[in-house]
mmCIF file of the N, C-alpha and C atoms, coordinates in Angstrom:
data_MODEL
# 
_entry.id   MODEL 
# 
loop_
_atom_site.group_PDB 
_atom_site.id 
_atom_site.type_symbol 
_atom_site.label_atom_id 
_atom_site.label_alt_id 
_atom_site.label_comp_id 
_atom_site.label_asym_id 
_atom_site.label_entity_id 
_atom_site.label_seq_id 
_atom_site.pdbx_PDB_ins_code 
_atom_site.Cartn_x 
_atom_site.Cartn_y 
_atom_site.Cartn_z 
_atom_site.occupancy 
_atom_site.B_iso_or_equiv 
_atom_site.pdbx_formal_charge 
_atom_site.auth_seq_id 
_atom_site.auth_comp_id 
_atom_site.auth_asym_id 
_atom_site.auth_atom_id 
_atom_site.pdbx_PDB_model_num 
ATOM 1   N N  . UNK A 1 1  ? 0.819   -1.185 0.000  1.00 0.00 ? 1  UNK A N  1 
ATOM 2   C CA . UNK A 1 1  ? 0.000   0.000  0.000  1.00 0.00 ? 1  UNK A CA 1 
ATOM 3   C C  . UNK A 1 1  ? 0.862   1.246  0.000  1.00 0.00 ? 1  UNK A C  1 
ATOM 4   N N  . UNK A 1 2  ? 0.393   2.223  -0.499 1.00 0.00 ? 2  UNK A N  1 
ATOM 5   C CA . UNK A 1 2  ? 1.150   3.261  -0.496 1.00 0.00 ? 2  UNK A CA 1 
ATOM 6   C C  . UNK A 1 2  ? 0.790   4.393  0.729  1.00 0.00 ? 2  UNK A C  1 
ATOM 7   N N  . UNK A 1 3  ? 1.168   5.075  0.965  1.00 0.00 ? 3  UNK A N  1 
ATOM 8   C CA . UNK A 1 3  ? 1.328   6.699  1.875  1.00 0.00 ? 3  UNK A CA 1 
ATOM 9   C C  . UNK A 1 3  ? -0.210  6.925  1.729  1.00 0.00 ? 3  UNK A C  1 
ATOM 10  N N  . UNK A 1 4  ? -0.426  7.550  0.229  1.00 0.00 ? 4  UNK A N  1 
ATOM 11  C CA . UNK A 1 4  ? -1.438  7.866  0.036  1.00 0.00 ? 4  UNK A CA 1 
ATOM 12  C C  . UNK A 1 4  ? -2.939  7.425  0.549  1.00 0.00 ? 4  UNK A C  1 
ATOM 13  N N  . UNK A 1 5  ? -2.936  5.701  0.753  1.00 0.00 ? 5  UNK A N  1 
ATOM 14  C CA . UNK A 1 5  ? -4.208  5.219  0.782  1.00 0.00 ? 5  UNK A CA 1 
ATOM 15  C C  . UNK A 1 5  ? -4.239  4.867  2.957  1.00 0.00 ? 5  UNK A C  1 
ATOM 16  N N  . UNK A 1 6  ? -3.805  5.302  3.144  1.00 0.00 ? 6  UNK A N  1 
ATOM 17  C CA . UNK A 1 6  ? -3.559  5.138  4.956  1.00 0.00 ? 6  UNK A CA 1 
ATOM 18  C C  . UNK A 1 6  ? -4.556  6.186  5.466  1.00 0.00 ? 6  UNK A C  1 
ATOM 19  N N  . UNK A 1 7  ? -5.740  6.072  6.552  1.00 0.00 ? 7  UNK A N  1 
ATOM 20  C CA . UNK A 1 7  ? -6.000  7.207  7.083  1.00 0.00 ? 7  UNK A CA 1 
ATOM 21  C C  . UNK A 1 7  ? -6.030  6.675  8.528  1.00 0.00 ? 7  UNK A C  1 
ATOM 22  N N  . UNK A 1 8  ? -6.271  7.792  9.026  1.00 0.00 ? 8  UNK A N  1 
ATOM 23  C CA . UNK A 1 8  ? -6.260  7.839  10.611 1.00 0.00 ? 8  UNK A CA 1 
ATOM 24  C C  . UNK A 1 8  ? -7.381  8.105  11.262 1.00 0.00 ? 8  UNK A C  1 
ATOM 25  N N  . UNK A 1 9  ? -7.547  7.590  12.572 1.00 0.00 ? 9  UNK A N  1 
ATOM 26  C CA . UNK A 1 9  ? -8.519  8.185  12.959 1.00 0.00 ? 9  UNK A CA 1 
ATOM 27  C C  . UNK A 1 9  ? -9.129  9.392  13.442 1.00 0.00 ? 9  UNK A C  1 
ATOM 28  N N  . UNK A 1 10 ? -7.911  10.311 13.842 1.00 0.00 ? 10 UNK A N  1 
ATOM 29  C CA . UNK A 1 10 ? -8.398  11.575 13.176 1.00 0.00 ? 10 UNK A CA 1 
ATOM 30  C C  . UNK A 1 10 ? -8.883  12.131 12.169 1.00 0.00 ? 10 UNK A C  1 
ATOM 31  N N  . UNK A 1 11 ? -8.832  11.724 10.828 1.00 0.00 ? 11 UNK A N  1 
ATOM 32  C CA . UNK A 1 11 ? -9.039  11.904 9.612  1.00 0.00 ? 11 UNK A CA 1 
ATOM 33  C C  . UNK A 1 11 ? -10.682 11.121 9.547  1.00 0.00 ? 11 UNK A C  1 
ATOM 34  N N  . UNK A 1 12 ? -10.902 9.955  10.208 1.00 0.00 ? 12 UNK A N  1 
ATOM 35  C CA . UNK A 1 12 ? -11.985 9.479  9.961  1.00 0.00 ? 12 UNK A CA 1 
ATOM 36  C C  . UNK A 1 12 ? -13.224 10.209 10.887 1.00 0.00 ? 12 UNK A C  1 
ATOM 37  N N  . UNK A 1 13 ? -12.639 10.685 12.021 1.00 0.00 ? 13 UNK A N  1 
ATOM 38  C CA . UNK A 1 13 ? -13.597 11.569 13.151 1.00 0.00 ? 13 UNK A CA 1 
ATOM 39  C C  . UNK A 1 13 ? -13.968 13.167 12.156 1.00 0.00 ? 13 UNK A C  1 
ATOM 40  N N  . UNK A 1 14 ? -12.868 13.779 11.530 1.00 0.00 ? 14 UNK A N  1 
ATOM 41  C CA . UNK A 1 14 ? -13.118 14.813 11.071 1.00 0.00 ? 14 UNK A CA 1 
ATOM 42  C C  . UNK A 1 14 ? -14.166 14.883 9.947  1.00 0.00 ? 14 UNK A C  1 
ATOM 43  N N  . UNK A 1 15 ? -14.308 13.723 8.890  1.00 0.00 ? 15 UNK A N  1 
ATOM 44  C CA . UNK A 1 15 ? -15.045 13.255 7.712  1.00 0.00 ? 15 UNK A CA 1 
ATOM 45  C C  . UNK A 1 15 ? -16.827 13.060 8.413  1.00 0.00 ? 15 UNK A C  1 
ATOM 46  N N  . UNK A 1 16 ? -16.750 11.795 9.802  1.00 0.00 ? 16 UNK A N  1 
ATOM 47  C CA . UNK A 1 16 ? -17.666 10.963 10.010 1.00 0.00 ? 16 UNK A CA 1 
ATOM 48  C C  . UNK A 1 16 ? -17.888 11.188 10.874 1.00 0.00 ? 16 UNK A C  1 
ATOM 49  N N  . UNK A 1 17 ? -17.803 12.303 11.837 1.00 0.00 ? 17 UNK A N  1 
ATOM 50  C CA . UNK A 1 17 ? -18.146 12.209 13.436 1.00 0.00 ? 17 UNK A CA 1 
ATOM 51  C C  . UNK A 1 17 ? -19.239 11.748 14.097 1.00 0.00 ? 17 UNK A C  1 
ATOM 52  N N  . UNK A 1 18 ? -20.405 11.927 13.530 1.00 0.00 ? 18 UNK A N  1 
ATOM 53  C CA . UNK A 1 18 ? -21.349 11.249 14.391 1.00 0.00 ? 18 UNK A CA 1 
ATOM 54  C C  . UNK A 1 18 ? -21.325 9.398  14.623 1.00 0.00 ? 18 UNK A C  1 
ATOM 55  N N  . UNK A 1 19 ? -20.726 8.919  13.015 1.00 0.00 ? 19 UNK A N  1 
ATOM 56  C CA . UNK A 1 19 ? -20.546 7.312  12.858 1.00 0.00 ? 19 UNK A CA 1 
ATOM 57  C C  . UNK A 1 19 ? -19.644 7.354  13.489 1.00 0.00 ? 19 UNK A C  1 
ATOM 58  N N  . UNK A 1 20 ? -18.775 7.821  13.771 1.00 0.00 ? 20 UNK A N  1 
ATOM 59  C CA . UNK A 1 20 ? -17.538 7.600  14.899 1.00 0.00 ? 20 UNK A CA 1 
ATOM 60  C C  . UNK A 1 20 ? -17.660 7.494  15.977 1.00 0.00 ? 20 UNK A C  1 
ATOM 61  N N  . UNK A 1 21 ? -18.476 8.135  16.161 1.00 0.00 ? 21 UNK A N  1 
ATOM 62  C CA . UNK A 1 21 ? -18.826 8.502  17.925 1.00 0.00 ? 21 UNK A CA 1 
ATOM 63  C C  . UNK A 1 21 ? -19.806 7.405  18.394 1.00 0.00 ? 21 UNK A C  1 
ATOM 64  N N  . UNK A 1 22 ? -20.951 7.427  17.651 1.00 0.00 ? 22 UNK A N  1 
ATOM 65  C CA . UNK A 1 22 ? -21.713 5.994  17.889 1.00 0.00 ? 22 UNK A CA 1 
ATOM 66  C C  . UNK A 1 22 ? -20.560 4.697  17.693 1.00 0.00 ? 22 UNK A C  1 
ATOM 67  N N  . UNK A 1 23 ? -19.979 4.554  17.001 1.00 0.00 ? 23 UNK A N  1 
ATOM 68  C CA . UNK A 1 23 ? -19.245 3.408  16.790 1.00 0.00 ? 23 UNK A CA 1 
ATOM 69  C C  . UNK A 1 23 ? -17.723 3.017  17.552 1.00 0.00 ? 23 UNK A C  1 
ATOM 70  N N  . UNK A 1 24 ? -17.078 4.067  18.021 1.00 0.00 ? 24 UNK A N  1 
ATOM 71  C CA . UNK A 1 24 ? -16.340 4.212  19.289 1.00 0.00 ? 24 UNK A CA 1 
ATOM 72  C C  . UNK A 1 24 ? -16.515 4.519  20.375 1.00 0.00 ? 24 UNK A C  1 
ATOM 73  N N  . UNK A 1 25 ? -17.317 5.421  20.833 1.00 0.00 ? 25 UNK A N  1 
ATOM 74  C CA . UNK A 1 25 ? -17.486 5.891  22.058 1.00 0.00 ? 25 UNK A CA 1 
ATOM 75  C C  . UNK A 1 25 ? -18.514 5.481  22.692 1.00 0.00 ? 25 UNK A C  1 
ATOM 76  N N  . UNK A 1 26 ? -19.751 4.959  21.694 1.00 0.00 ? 26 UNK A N  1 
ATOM 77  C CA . UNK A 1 26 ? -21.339 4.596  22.566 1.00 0.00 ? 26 UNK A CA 1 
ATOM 78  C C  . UNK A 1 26 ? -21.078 2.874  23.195 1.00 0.00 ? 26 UNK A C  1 
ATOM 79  N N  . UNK A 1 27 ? -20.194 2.090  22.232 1.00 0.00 ? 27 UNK A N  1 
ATOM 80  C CA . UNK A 1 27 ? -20.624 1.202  23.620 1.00 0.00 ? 27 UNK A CA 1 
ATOM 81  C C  . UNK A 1 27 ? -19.359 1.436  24.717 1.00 0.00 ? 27 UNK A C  1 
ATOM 82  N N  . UNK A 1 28 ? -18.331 2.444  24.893 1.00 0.00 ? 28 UNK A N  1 
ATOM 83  C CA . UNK A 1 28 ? -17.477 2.223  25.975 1.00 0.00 ? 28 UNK A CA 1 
ATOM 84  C C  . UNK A 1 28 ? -18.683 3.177  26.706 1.00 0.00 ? 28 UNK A C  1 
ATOM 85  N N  . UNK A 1 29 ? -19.062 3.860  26.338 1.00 0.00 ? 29 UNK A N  1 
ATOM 86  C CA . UNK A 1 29 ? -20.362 4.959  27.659 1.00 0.00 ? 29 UNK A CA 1 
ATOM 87  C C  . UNK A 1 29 ? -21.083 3.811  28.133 1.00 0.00 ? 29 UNK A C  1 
ATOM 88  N N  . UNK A 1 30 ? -21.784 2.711  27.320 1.00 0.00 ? 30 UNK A N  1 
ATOM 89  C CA . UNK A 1 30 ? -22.843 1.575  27.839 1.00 0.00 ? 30 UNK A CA 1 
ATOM 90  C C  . UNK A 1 30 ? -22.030 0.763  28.860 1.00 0.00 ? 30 UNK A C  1 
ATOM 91  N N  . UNK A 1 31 ? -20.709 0.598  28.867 1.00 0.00 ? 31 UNK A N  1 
ATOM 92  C CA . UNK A 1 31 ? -20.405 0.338  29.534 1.00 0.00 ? 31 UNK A CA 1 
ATOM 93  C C  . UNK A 1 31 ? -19.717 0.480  30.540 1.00 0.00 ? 31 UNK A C  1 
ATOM 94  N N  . UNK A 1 32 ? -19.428 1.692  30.776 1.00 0.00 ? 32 UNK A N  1 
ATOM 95  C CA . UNK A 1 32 ? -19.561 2.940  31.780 1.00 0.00 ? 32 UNK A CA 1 
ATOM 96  C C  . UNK A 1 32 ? -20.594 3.171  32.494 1.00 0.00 ? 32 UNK A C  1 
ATOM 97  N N  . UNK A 1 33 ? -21.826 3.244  32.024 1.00 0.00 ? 33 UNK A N  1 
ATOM 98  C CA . UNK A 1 33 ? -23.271 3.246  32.822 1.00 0.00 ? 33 UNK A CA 1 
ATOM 99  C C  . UNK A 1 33 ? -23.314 1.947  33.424 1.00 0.00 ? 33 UNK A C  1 
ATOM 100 N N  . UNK A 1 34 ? -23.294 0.809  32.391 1.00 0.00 ? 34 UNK A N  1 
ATOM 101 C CA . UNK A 1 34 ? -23.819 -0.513 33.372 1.00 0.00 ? 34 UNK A CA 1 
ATOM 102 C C  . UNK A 1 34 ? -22.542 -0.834 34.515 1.00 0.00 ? 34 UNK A C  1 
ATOM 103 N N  . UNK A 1 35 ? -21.529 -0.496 34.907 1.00 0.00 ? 35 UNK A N  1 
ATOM 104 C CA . UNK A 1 35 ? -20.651 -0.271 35.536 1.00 0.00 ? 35 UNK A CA 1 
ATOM 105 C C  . UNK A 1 35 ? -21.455 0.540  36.724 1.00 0.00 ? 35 UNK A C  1 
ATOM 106 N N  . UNK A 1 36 ? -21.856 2.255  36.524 1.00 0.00 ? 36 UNK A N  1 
ATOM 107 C CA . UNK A 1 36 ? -22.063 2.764  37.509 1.00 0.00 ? 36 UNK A CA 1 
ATOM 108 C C  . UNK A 1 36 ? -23.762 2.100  37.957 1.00 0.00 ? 36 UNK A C  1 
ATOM 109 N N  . UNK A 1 37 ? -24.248 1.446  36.574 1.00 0.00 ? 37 UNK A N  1 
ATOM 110 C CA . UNK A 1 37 ? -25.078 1.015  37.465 1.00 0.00 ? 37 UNK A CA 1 
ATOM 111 C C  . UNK A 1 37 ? -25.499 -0.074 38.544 1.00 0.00 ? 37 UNK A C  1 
ATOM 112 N N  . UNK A 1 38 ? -24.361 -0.945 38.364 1.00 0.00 ? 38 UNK A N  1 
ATOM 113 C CA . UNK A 1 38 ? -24.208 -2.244 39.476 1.00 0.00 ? 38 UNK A CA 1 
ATOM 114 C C  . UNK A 1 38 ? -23.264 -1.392 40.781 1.00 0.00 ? 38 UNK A C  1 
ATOM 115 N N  . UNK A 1 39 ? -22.653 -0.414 40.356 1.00 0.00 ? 39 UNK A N  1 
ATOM 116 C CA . UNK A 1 39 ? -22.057 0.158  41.541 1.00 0.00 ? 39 UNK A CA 1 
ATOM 117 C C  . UNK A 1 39 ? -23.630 0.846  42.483 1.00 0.00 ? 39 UNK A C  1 
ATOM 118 N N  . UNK A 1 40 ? -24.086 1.394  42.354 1.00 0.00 ? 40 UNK A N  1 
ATOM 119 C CA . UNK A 1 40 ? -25.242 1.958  42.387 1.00 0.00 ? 40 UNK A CA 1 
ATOM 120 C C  . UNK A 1 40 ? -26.155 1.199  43.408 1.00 0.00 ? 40 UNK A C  1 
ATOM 121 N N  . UNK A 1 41 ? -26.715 0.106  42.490 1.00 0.00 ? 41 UNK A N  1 
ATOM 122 C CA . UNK A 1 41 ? -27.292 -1.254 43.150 1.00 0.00 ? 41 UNK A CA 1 
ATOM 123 C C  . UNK A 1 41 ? -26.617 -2.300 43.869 1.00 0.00 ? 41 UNK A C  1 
ATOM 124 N N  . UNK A 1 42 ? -25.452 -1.897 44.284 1.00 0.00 ? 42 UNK A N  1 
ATOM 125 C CA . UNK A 1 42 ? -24.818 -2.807 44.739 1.00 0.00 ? 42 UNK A CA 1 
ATOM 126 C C  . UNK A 1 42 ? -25.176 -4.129 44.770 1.00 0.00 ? 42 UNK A C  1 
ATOM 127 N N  . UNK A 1 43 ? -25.007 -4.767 43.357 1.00 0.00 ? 43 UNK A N  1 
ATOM 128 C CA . UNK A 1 43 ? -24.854 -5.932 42.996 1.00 0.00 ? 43 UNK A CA 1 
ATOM 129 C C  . UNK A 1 43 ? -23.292 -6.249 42.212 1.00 0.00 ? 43 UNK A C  1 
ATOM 130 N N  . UNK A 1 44 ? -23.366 -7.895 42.401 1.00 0.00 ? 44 UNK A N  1 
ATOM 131 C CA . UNK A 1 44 ? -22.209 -7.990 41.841 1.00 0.00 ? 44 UNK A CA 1 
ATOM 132 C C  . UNK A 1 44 ? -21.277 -6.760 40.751 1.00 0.00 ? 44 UNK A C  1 
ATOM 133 N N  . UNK A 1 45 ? -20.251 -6.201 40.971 1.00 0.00 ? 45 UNK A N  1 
ATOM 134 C CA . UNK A 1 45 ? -19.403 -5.445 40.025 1.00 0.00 ? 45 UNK A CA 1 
ATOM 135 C C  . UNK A 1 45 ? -18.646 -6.396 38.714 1.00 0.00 ? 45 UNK A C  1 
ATOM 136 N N  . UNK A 1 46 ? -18.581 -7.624 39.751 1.00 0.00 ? 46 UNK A N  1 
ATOM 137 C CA . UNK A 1 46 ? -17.354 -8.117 38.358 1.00 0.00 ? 46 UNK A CA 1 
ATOM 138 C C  . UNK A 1 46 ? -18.108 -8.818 37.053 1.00 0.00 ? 46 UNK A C  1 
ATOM 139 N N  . UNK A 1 47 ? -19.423 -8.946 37.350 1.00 0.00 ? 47 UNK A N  1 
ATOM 140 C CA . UNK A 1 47 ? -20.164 -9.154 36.442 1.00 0.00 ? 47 UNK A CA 1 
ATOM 141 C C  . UNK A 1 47 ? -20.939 -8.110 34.904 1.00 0.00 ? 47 UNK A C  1 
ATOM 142 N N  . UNK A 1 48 ? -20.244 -6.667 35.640 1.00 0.00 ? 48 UNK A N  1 
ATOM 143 C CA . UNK A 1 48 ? -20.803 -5.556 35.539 1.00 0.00 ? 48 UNK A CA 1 
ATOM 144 C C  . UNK A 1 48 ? -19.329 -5.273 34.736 1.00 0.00 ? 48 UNK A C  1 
ATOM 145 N N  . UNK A 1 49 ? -18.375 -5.677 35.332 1.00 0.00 ? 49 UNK A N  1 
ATOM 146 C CA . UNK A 1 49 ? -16.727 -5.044 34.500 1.00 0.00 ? 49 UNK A CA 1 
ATOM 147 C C  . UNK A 1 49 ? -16.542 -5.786 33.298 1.00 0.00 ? 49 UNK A C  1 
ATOM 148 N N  . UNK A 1 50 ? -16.988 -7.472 33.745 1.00 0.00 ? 50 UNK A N  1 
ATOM 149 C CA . UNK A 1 50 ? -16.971 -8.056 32.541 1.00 0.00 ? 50 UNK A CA 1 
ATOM 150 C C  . UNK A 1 50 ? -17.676 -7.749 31.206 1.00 0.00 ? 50 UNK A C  1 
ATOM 151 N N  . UNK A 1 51 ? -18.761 -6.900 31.660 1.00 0.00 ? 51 UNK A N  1 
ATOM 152 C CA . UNK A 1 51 ? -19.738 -6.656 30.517 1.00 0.00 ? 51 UNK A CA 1 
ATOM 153 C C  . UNK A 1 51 ? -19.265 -5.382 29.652 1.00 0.00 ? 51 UNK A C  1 
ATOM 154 N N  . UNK A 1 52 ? -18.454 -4.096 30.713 1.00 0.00 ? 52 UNK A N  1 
ATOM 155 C CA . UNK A 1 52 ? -17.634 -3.242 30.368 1.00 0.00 ? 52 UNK A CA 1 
ATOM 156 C C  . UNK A 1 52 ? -16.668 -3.497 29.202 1.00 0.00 ? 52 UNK A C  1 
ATOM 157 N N  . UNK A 1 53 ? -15.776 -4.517 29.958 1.00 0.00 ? 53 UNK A N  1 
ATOM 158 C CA . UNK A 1 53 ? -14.659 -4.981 28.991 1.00 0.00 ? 53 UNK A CA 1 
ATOM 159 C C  . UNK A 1 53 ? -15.054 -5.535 27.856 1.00 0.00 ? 53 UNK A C  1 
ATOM 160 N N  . UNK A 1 54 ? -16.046 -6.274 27.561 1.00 0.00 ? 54 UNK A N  1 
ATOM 161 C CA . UNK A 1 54 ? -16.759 -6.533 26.193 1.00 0.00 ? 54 UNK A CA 1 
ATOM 162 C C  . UNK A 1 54 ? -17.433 -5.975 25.653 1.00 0.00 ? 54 UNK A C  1 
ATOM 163 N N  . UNK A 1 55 ? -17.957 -4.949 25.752 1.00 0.00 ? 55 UNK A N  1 
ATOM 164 C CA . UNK A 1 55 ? -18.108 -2.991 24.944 1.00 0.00 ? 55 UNK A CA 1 
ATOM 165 C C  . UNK A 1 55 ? -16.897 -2.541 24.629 1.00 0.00 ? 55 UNK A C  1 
ATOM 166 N N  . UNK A 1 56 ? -16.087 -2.711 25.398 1.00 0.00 ? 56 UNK A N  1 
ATOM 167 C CA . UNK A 1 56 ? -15.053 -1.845 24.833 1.00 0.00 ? 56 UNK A CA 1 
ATOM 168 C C  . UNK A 1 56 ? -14.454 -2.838 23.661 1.00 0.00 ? 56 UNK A C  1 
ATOM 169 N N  . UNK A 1 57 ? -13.945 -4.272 23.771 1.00 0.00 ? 57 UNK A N  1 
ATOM 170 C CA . UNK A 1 57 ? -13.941 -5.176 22.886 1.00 0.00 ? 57 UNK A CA 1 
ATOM 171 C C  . UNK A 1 57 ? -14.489 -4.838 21.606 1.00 0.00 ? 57 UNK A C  1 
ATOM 172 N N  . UNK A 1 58 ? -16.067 -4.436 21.823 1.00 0.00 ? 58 UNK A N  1 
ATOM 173 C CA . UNK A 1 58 ? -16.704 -4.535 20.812 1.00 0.00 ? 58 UNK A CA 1 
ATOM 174 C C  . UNK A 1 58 ? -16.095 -3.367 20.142 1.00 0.00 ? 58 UNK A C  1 
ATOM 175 N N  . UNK A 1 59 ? -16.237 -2.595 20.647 1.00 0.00 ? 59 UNK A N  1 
ATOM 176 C CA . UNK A 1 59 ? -15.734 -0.812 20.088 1.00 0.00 ? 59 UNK A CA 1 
ATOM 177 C C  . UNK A 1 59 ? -14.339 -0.420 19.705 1.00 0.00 ? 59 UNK A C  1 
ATOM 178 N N  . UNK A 1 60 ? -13.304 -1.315 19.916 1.00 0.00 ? 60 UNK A N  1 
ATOM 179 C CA . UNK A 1 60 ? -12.095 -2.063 19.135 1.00 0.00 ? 60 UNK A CA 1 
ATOM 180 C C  . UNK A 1 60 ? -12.736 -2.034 17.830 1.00 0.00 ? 60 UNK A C  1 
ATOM 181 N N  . UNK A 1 61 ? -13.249 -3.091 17.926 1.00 0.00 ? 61 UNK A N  1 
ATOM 182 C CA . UNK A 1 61 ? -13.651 -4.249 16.603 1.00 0.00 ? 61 UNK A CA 1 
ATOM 183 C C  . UNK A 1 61 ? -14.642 -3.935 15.592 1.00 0.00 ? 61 UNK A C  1 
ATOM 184 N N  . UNK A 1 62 ? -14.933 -2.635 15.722 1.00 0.00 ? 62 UNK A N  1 
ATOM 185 C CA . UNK A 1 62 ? -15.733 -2.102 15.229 1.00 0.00 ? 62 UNK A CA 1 
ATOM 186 C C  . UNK A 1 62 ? -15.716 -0.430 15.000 1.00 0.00 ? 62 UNK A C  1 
ATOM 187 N N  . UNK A 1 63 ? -14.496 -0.614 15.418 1.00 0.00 ? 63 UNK A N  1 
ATOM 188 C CA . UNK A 1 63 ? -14.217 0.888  15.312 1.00 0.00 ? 63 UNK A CA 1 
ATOM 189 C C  . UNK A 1 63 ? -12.730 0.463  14.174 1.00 0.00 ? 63 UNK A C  1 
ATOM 190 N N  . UNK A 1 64 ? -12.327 -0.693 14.331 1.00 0.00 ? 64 UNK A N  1 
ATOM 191 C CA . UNK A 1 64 ? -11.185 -0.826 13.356 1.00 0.00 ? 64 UNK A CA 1 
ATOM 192 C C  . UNK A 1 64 ? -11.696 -1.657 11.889 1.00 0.00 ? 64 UNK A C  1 
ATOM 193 N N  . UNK A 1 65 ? -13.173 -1.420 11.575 1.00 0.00 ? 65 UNK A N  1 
ATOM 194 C CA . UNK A 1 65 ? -13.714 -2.083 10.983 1.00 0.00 ? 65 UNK A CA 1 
ATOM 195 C C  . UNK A 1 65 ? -14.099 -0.811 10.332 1.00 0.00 ? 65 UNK A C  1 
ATOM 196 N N  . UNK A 1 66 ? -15.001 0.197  10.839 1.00 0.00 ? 66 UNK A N  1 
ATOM 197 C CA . UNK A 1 66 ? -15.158 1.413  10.106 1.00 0.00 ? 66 UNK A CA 1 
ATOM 198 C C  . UNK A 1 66 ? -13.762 2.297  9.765  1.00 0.00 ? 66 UNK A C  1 
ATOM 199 N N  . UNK A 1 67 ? -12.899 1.694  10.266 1.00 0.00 ? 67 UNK A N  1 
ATOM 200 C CA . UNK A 1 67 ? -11.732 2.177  9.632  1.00 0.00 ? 67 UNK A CA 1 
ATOM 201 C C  . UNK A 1 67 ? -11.147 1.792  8.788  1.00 0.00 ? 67 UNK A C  1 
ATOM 202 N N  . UNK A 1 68 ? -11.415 0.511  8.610  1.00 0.00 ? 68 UNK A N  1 
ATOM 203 C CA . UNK A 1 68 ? -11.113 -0.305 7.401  1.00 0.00 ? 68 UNK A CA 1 
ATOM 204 C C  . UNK A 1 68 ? -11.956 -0.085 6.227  1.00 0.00 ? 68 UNK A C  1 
ATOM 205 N N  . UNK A 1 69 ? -13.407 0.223  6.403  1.00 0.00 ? 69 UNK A N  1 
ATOM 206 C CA . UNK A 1 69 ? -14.331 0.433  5.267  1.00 0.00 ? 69 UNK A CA 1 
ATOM 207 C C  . UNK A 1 69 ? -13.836 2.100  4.844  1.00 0.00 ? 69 UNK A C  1 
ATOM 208 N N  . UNK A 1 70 ? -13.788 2.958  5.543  1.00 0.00 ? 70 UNK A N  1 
ATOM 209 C CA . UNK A 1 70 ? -13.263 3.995  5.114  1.00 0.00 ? 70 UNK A CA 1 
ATOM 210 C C  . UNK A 1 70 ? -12.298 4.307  4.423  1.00 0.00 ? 70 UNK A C  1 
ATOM 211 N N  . UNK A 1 71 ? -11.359 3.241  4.867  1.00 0.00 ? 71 UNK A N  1 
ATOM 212 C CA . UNK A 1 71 ? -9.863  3.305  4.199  1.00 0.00 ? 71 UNK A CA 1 
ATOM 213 C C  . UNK A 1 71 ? -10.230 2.780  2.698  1.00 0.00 ? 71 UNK A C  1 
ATOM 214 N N  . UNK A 1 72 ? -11.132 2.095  2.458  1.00 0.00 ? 72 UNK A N  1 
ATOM 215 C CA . UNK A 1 72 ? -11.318 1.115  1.062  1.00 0.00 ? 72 UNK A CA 1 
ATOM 216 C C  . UNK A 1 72 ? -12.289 2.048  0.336  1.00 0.00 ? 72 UNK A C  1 
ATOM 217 N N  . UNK A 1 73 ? -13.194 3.342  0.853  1.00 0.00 ? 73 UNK A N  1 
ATOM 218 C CA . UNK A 1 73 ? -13.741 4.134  0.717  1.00 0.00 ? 73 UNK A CA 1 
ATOM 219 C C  . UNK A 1 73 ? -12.855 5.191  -0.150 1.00 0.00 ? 73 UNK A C  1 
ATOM 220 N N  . UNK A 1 74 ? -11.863 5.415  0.396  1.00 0.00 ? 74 UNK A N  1 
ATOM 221 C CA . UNK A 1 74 ? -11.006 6.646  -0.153 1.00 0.00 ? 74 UNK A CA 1 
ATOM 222 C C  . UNK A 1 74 ? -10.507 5.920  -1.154 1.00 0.00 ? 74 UNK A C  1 
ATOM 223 N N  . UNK A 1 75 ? -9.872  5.002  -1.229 1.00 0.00 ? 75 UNK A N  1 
ATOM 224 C CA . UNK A 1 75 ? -9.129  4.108  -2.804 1.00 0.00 ? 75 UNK A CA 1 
ATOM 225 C C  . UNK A 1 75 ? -10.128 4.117  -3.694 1.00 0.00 ? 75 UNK A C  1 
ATOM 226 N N  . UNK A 1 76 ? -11.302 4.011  -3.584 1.00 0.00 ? 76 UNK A N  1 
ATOM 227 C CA . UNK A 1 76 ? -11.900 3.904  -4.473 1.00 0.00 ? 76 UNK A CA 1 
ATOM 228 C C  . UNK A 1 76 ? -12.388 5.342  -4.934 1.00 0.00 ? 76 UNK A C  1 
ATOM 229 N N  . UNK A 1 77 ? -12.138 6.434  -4.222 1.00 0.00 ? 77 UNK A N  1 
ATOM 230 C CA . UNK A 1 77 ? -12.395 8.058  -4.965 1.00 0.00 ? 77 UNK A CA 1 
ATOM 231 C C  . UNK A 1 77 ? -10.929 8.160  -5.391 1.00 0.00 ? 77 UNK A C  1 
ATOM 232 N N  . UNK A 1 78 ? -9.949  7.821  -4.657 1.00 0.00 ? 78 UNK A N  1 
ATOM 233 C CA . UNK A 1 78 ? -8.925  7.621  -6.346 1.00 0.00 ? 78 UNK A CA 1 
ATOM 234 C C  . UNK A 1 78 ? -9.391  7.222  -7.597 1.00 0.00 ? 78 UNK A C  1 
# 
């Protein structure tokens, strides 16, 4: 690949911000809330972190996925 066809995720926030934001940031917040909300209810937490850590998982995997479609997005307006 060349220089040219690489973007970043700055570059993809500046283009797409709202798909960015839903797609990176909304499930680490969901799992931020269900976090404060077992803190809250004081019920189990680690059941509550585990669910955290697999939002954020998801928001990895899906945030390097809209980065990948984007990236294949711009090659093709070459």
């Amino acid at each position: 690949m060349t220089d040219e066809a690489t973007v970043s995720f700055h570059e993809l926030c500046r283009e797409l911000p709202v798909q960015t934001g839903l797609f990176s940031f909304g499930p680490v917040a969901i799992g931020m809330a269900q976090l404060w909300n077992g803190y809250a209810h004081e019920t189990a937490v680690s059941f509550h972190a585990l669910f955290a850590l697999v939002m954020v998982g998801f928001a990895v995997l899906v945030t390097r996925y809209h980065l990948a479609s984007f990236q294949l997005e711009k090659l093709e307006r070459k």
